[in-house]
DRENTORKOL-3810 file (N, C-alpha, C; in nm, 4 decimals):
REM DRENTORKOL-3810
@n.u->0.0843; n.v->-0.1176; n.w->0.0000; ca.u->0.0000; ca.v->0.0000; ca.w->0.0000; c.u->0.0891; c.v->0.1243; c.w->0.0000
@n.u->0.0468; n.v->0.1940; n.w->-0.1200; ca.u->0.1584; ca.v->0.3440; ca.w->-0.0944; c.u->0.0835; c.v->0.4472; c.w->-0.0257
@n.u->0.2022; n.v->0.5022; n.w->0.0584; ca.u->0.0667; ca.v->0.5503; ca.w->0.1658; c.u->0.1967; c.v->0.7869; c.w->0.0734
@n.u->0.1128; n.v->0.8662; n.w->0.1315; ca.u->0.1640; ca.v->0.9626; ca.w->0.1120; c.u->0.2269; c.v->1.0425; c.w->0.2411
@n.u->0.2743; n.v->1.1360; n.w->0.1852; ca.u->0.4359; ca.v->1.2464; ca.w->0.2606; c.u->0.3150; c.v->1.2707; c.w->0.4318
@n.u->0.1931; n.v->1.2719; n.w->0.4497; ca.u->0.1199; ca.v->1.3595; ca.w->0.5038; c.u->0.1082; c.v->1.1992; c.w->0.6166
@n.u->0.0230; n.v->1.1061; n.w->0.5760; ca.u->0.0476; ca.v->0.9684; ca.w->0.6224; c.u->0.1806; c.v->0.9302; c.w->0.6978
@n.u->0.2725; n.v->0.9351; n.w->0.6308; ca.u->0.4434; ca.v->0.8941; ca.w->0.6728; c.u->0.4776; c.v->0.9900; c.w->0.7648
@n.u->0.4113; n.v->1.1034; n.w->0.7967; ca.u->0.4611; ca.v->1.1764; ca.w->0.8903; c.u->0.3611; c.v->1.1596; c.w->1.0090
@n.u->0.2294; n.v->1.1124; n.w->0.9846; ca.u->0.1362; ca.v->1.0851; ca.w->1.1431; c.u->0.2152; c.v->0.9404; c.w->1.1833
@n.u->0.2444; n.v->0.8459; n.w->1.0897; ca.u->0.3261; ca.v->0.7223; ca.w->1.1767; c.u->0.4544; c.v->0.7500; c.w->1.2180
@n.u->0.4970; n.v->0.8356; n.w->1.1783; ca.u->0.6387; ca.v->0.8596; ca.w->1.2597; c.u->0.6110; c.v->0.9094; c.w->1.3963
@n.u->0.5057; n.v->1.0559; n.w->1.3706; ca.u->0.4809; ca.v->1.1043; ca.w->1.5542; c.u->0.4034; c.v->1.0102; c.w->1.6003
@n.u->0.3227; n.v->0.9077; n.w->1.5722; ca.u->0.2645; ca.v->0.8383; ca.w->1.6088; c.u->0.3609; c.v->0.7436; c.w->1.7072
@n.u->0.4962; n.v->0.6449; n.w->1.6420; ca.u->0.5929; ca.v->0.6042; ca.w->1.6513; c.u->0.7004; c.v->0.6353; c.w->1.7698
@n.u->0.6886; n.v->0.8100; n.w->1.7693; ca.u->0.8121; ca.v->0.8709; ca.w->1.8723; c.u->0.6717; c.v->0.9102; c.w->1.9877
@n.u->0.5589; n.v->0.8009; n.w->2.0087; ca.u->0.4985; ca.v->0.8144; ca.w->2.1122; c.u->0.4399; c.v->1.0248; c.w->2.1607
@n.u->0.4416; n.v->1.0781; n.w->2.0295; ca.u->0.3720; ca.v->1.2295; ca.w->2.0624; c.u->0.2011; c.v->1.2755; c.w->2.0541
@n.u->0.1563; n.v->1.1437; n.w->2.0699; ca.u->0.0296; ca.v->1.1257; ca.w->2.0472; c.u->-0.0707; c.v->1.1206; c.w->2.2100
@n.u->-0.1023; n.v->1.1768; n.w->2.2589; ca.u->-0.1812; ca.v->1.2151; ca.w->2.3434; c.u->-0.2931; c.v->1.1496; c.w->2.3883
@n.u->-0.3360; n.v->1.0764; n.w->2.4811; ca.u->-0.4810; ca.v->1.0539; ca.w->2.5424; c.u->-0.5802; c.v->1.1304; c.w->2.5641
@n.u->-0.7062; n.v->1.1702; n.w->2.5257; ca.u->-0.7549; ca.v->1.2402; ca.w->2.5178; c.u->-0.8502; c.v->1.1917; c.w->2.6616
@n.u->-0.8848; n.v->1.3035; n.w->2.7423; ca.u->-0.9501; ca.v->1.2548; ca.w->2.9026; c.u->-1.1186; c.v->1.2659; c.w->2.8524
@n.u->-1.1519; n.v->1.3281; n.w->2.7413; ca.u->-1.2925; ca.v->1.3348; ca.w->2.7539; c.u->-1.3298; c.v->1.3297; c.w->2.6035
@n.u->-1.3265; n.v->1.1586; n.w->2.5522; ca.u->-1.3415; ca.v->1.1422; ca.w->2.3974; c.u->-1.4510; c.v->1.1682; c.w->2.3348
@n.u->-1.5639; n.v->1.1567; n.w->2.3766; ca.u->-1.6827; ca.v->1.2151; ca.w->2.3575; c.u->-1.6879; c.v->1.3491; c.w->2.2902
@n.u->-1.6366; n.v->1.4229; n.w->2.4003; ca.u->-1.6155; ca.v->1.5698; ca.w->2.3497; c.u->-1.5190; c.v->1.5824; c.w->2.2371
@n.u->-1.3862; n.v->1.5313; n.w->2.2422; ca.u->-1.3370; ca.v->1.5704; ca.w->2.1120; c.u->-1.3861; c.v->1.5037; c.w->1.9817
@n.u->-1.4266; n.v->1.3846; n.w->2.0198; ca.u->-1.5010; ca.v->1.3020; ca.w->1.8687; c.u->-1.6244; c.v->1.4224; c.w->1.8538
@n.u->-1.7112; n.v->1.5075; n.w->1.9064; ca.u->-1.8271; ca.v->1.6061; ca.w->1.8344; c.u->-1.7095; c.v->1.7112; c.w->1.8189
@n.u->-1.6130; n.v->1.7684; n.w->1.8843; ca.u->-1.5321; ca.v->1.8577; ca.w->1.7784; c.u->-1.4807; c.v->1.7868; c.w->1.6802
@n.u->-1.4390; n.v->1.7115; n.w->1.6355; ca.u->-1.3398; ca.v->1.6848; ca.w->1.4886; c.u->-1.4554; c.v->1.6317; c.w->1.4224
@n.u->-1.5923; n.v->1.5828; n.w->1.4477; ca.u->-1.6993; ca.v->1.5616; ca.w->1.3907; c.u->-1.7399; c.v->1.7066; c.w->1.3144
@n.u->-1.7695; n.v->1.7885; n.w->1.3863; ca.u->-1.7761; ca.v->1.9251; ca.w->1.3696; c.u->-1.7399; c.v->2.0373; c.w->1.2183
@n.u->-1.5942; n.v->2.0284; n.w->1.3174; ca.u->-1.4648; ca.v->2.0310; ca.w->1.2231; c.u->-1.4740; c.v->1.9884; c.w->1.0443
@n.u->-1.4857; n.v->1.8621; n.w->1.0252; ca.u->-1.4570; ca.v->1.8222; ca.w->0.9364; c.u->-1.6130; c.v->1.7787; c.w->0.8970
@n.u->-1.7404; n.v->1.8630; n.w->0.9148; ca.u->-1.8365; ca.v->1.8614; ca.w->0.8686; c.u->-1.8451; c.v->1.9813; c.w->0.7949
@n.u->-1.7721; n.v->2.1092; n.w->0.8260; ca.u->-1.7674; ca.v->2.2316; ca.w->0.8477; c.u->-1.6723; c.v->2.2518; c.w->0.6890
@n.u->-1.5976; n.v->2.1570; n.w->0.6925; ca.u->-1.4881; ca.v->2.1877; ca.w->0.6072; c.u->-1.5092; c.v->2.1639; c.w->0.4675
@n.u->-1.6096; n.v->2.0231; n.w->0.4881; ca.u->-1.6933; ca.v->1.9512; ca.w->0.3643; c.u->-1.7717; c.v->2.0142; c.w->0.3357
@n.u->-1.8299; n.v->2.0647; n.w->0.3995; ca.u->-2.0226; ca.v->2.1501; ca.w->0.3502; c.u->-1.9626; c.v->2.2630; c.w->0.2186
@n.u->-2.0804; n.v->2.2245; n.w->0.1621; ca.u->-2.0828; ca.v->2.2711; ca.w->0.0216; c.u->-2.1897; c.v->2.3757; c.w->0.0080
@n.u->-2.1540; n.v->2.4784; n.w->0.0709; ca.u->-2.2035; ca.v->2.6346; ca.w->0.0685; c.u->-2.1850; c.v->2.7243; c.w->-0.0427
@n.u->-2.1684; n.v->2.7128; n.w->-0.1373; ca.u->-2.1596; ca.v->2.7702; ca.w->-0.2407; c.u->-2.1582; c.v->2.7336; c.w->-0.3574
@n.u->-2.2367; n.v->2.7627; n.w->-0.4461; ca.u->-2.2865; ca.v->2.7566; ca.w->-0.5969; c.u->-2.1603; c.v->2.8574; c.w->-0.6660
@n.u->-2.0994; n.v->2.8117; n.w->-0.8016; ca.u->-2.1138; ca.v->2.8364; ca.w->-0.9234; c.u->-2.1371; c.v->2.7984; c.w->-1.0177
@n.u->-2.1448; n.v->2.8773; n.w->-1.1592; ca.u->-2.1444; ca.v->2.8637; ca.w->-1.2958; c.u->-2.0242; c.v->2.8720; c.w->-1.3613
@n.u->-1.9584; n.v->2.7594; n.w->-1.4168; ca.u->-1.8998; ca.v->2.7902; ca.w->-1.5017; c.u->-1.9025; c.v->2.7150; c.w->-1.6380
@n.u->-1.8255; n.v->2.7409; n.w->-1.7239; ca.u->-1.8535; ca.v->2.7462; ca.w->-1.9117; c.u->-1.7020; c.v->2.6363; c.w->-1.9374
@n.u->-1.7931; n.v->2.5074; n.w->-1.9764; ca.u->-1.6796; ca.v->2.3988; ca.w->-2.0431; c.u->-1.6619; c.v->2.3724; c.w->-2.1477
@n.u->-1.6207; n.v->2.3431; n.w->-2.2398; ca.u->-1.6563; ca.v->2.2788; ca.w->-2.3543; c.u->-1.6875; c.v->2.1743; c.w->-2.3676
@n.u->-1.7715; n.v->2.1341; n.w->-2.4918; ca.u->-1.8958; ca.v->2.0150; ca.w->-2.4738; c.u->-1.7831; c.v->1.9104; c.w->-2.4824
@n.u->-1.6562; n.v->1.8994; n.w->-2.5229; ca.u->-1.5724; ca.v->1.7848; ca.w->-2.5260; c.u->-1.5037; c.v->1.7848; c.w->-2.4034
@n.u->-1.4654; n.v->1.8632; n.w->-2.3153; ca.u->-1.4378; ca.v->1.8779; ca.w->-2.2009; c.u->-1.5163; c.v->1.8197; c.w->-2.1068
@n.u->-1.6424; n.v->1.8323; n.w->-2.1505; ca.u->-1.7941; ca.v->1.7923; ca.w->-2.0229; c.u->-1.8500; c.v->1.6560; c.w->-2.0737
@n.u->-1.7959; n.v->1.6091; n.w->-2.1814; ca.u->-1.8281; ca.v->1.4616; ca.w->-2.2127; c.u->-1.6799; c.v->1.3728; c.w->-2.1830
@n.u->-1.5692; n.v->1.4380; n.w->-2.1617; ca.u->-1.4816; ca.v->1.3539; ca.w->-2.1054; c.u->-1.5154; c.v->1.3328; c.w->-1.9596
@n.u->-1.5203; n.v->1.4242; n.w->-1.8792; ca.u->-1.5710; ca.v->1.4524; ca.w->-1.7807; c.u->-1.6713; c.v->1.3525; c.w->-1.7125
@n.u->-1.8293; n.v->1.3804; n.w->-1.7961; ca.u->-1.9211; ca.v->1.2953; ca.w->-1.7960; c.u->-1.8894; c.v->1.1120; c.w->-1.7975
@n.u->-1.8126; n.v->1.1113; n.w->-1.9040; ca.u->-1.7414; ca.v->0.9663; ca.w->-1.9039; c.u->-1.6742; c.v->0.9107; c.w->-1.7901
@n.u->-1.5540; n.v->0.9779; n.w->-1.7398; ca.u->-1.5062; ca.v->0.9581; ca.w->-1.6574; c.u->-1.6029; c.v->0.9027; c.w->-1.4951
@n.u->-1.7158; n.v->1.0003; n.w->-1.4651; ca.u->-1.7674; ca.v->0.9907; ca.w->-1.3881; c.u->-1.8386; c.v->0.8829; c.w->-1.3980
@n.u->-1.8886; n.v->0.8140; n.w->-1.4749; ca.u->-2.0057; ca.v->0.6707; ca.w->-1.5191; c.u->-1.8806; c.v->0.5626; c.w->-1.4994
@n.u->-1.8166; n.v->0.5994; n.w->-1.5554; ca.u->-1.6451; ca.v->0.4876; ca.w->-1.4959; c.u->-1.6589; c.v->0.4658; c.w->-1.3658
@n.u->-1.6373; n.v->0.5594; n.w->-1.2811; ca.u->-1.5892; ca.v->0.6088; ca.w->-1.1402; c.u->-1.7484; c.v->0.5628; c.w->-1.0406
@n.u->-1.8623; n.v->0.5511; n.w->-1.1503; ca.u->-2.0256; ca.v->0.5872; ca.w->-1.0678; c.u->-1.9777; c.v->0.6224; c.w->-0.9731
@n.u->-1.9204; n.v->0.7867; n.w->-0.9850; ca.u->-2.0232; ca.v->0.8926; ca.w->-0.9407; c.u->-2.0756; c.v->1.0390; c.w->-1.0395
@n.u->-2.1794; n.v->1.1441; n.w->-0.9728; ca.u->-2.1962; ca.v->1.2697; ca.w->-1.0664; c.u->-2.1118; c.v->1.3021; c.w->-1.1351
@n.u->-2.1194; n.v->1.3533; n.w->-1.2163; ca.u->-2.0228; ca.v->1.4145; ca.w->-1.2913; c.u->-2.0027; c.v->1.6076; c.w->-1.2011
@n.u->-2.1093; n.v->1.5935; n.w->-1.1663; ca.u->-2.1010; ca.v->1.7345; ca.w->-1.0346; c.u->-1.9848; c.v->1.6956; c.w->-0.9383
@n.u->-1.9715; n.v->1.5965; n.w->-0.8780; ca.u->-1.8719; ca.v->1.5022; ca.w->-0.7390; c.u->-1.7547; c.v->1.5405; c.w->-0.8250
@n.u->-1.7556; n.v->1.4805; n.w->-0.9592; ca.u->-1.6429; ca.v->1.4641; ca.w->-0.9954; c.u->-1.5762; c.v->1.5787; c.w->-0.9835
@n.u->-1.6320; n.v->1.6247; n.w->-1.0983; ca.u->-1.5841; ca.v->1.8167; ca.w->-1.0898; c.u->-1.5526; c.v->1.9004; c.w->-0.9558
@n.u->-1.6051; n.v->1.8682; n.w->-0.8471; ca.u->-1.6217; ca.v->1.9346; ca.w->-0.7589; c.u->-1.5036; c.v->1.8947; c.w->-0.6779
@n.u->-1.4787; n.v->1.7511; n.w->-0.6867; ca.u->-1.3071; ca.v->1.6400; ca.w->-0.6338; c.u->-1.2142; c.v->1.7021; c.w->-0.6600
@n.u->-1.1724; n.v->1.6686; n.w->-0.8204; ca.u->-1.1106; ca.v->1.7859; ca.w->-0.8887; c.u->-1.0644; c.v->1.8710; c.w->-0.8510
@n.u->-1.1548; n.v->1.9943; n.w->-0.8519; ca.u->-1.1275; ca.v->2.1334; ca.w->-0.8292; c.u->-1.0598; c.v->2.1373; c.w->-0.6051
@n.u->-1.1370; n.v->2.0259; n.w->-0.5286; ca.u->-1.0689; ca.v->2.0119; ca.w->-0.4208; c.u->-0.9308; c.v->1.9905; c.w->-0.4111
@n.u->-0.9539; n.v->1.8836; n.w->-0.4875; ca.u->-0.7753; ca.v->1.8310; ca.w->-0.4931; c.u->-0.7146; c.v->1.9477; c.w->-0.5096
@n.u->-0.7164; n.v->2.0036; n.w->-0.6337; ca.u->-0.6017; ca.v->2.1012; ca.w->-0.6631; c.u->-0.6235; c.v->2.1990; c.w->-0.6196
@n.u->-0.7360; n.v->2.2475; n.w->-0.5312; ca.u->-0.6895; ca.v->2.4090; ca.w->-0.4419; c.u->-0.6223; c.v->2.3382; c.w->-0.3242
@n.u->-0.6278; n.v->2.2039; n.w->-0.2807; ca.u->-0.5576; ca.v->2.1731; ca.w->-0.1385; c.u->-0.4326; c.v->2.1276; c.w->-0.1785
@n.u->-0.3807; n.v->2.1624; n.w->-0.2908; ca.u->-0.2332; ca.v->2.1168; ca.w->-0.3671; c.u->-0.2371; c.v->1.9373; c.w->-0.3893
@n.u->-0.3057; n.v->1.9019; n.w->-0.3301; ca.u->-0.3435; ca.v->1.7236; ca.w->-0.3757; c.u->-0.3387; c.v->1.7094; c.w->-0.5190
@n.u->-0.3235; n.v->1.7711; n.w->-0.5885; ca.u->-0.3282; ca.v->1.7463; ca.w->-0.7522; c.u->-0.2820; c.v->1.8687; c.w->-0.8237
@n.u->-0.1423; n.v->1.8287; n.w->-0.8755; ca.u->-0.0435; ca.v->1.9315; ca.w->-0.9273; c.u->-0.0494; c.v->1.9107; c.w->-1.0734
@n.u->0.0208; n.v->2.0440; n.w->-1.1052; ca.u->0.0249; ca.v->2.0143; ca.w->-1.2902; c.u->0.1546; c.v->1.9504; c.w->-1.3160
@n.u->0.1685; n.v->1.8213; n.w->-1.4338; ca.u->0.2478; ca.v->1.7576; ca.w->-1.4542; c.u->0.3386; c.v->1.8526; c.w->-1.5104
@n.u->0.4867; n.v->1.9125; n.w->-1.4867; ca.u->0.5639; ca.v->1.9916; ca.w->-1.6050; c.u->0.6584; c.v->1.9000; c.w->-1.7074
@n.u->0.6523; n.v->1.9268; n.w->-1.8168; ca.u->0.6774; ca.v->1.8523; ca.w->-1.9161; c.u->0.8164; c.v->1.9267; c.w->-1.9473
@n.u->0.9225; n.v->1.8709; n.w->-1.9615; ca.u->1.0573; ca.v->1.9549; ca.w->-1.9922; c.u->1.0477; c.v->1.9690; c.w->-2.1752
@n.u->1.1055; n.v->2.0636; n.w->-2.1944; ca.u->1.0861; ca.v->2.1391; ca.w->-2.3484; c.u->1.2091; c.v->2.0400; c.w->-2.4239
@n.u->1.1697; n.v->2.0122; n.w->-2.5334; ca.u->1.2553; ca.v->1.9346; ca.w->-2.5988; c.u->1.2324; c.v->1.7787; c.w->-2.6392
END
């Protein structure tokens, strides 16, 4: 299993024992419940303009994947504002 840079670094502090008991789990499981309900919620609408070969690759992809082609798009665009999905650079020549 390849795990990533973000992963390899919770088993290491995990590892050098910097991981903490929490005295009242209840309470922190409804904060990080919270938290990461807060972070997901999908509060905002736009419009934007694809091209119909752009939105049928797209579309394809997603019937592959069963899911929306909305999810998809919307993954996507997550990944790469949270840097999770970079542009490949191609060297000239």
């Amino acid at each position: 299993m390849k795990i990533d840079r973000e992963e390899k670094e919770l088993i290491e502090s995990f590892e050098r024992d910097e991981w903490i008991v929490s005295n009242d789990r209840k309470r922190e499981l409804e904060r990080y419940t919270e938290l990461a309900l807060r972070a997901e919620r999908k509060d905002r609408r736009i419009n934007i303009r694809l091209s119909e070969r752009d939105l049928l690759r797209l579309k394809a992809i997603a019937l592959r994947e069963g899911i929306p082609y909305q999810t998809l798009i919307s993954s996507v665009l997550h990944k790469y504002g949270s840097g999770l999905l970079t542009e490949e650079r191609r060297s000239a020549g």
